[in-house]
Each structure stands twice: as C-alpha cells, then as structure tokens.
C-alpha positions in Angstrom: 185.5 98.3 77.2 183.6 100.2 74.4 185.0 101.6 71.7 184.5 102.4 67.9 186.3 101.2 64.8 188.3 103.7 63.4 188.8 103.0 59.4 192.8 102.4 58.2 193.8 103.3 54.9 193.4 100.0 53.1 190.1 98.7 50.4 188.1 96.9 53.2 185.1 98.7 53.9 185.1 98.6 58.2 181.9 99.3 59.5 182.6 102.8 61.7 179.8 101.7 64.4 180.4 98.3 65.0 181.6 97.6 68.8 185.1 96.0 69.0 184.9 92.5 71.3 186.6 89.6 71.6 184.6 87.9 68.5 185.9 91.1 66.0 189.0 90.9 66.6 189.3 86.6 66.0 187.7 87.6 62.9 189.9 90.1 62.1 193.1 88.0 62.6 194.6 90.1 65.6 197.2 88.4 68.0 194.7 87.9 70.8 197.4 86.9 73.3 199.3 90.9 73.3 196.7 91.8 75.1 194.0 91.4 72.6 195.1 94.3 70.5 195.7 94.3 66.8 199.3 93.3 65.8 201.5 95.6 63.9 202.4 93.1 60.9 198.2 92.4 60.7 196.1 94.4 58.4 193.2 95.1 60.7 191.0 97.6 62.7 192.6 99.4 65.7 190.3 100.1 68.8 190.6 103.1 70.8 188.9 103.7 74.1 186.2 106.5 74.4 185.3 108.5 77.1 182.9 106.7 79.9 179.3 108.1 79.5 178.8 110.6 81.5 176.3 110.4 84.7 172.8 111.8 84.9 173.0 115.1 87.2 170.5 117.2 88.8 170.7 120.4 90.3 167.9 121.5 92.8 167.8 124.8 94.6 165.0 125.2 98.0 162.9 128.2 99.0 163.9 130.3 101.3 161.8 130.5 105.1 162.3 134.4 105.4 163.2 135.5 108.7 163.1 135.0 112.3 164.6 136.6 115.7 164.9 134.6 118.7 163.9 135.9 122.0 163.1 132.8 123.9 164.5 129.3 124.3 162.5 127.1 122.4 162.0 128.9 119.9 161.8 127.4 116.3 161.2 127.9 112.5 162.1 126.9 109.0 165.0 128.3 107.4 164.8 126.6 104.0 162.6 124.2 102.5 163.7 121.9 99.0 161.6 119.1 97.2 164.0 116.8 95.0 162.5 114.2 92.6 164.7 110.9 92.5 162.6 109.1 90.1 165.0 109.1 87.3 167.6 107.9 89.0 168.5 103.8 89.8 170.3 104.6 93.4 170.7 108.4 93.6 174.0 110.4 95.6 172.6 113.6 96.8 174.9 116.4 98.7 173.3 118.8 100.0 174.6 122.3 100.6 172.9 125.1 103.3 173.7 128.6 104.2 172.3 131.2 106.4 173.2 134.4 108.0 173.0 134.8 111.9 173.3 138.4 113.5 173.4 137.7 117.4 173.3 140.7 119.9 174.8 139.8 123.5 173.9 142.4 126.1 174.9 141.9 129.4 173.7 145.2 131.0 170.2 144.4 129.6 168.3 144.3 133.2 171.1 146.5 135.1 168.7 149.1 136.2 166.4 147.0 138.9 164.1 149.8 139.8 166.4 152.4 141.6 168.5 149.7 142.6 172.0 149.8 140.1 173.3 146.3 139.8 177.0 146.3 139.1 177.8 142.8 138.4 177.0 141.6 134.9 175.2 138.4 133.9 176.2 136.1 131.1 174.9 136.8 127.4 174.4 133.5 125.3 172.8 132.3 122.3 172.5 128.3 120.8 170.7 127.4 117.8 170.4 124.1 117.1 170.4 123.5 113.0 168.7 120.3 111.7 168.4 118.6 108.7 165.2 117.0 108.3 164.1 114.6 105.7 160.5 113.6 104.8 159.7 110.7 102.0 156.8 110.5 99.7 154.8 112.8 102.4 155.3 110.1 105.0 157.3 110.6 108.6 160.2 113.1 109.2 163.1 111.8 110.1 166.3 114.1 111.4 169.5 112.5 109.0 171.9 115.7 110.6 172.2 118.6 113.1 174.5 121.3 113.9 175.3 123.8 116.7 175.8 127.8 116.2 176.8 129.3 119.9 177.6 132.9 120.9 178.5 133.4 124.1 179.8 136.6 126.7 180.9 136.8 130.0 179.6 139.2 131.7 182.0 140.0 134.6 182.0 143.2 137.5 181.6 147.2 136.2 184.1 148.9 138.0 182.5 152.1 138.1 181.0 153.8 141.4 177.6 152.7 141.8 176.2 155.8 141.3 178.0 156.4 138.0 176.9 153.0 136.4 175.3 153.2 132.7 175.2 151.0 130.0 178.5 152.0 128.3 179.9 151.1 130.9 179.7 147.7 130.3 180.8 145.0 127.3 178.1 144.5 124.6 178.5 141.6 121.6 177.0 142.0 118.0 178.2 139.7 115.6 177.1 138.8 111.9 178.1 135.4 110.5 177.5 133.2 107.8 176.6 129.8 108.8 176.7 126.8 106.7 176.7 122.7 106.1 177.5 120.3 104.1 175.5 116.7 103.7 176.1 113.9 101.3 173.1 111.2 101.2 173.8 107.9 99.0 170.2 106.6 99.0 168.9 103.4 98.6 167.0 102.6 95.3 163.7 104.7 96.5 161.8 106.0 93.7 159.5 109.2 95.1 159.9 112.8 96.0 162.3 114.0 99.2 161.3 117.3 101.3 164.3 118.1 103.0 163.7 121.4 105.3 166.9 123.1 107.9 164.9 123.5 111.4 166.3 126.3 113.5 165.5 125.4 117.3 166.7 128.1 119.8 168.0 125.8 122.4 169.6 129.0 124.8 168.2 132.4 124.5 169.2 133.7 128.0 167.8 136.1 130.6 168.8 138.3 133.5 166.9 139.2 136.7 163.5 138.2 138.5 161.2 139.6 135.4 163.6 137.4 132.6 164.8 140.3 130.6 166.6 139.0 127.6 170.2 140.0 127.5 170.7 138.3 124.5 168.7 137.6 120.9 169.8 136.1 117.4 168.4 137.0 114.2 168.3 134.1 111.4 167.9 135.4 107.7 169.1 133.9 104.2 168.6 130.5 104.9 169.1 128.4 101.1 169.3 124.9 100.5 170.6 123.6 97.1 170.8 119.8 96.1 173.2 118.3 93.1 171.9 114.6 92.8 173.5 112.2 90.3 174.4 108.0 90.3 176.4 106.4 92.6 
C-alpha cells in the first residue's frame, strides 16, 4: 500500500515524502499488531491511503472506406481501416467500437415485366452482408478475430390484380435505413508492434429474379468508423 506521511502538530520534523512500510512504523513506536496502524496514546505519523495510479489510455480513431452499393453476391470492400501502436504498453486491452449505415432497397416486382409476358407472382427480395473484423500484425498475415451478420429480407407473395392491370404499385417494396454497429474487446498478449484492424463488408446474398438475373434487391454501405480505447490489463 502506498501512502505519504502527513505531519501532526508536534516538534518532530516528519519527512512529508517518505513512504510509510513496515520498517517506519517499528521505528516510529506504533502498535504493529492493530493492524499496523499508529496507536492513539503514540505520538507518531498517521498513513493515509492515496488514490491507485491511474492506467496509461489511448484513444485511436480509423479512416473511413467511403462508400459502396451491392449489386451482386460476392461482393466486397472496406468499410473502415485503423492503425493502433501498442508499443507503450506491457500487455495492452483494446475494445474496439464500429458503426456504419446500411440503406437496403427490396424490390420484388424488379423483373415483373418478362417481355409482354406480366408475371403475377412475386419473388423474394434479400440482402446479407457479412461484417468482419480483421486483424493484421506488424504487416504480417490477416487473421479474422470476429464477424457479424446484417440481413434484410421480403417475401414476395401473389398480386392479386387482373393480369392485364398488373404494375409495380401493385406490389410490396422494402427500403430501410439502419445503423449497424459492434462491439470487440481484445486483451493481447505482450506484443510490442503496430495493429491494422480493417471491418470487411462481404455481400454474401444479393438476390435476383428471372432468366436474365435482374436484381430485386441492393444495399448501400456508408459511414463505416472504427475507434479503438487501449489501456493495461
């Protein structure tokens, strides 16, 4: 326990920096066995106990990898990109925070017109994105430490409507606008070096209707950040 000496109101000159141990407080006569603090009938130095020394924090916060719509499967980018220095730290605690913003568009009439043929039954709209976390040391290999799945799906169903009178308004359209986000804490092991951590965004549905694969369905990805607070463990 560490702690100063504070001075009492009596002629010995205490020294106001000197640690109080086991070894000061023998010498200053204290009744060691009440659990080494001073006795009241003793005229010595009382030990208070300071506040623990605060840990070393960082705060990091990525680049952003713009924007991208998805209109195939298979599809990939990055949507945020951050470069962390642990060398000043012994065995480093990182949580990392992301957040992006997904606008998805489900369209199951896309493709209802075949040619003069009117196609009254509706297929099913979907979107997956798959978000990873990826981490790369010292420029070496990348290796995925988390992933997460972001799905918008629509069923598309039977237009009631005489053939003849079928249109797009007809049928159900989907546009949403979300915010998407994860949290990841990392306690490393004693690794001094830099850390690339990137979010890959991997379309894993992006489906189609009909024999020429129209897409009835696309996802926009935008305002991807990645922020870092690294201190001790």
């Amino acid at each position: 326990m560490s702690c100063y000496i504070k001075k009492k109101d009596h002629d010995r000159d205490w020294d106001y920096d000197r640690r109080c141990d086991r070894d000061y407080k023998k010498d200053c006569g204290c009744d060691r066995k009440k659990d080494y603090g001073c006795a009241k009938d003793k005229d010595c130095a009382k030990c208070e106990t300071l506040s623990p020394c605060p840990k070393k924090i960082l705060l990091e916060c990525g680049t952003t990898g713009g924007m991208m719509t998805f209109t195939a499967t298979g599809q990939t980018f990055n949507a945020a990109n951050l470069t962390v220095d642990t060398s000043c730290f012994c065995k480093p605690e990182i949580k990392l925070q992301f957040s992006s913003q997904v606008n998805a568009m489900l369209d199951p009439t896309a493709g209802l017109f075949n040619g003069t043929t009117v196609v009254q039954t509706q297929a099913d709209a979907e979107v997956v994105l798959l978000y990873e976390l990826v981490c790369r040391r010292n420029g070496g290999s990348e290796i995925t430490i988390g992933s997460w799945t972001f799905r918008r799906f629509l069923t598309g169903g039977s237009i009631t409507s005489a053939a003849a009178e079928v249109t797009a308004v007809d049928a159900q359209d989907l546009t949403t606008s979300d915010t998407f986000s994860f949290d990841k804490c990392i306690c490393s092991s004693p690794c001094q070096g830099c850390v690339d951590y990137m979010v890959r965004v991997t379309a894993t549905t992006i489906s189609t209707v009909g024999t020429n694969g129209t897409n009835n369905a696309t996802a926009t990805v935008s305002m991807g950040q990645l922020a870092a607070k690294i201190q001790e463990c």
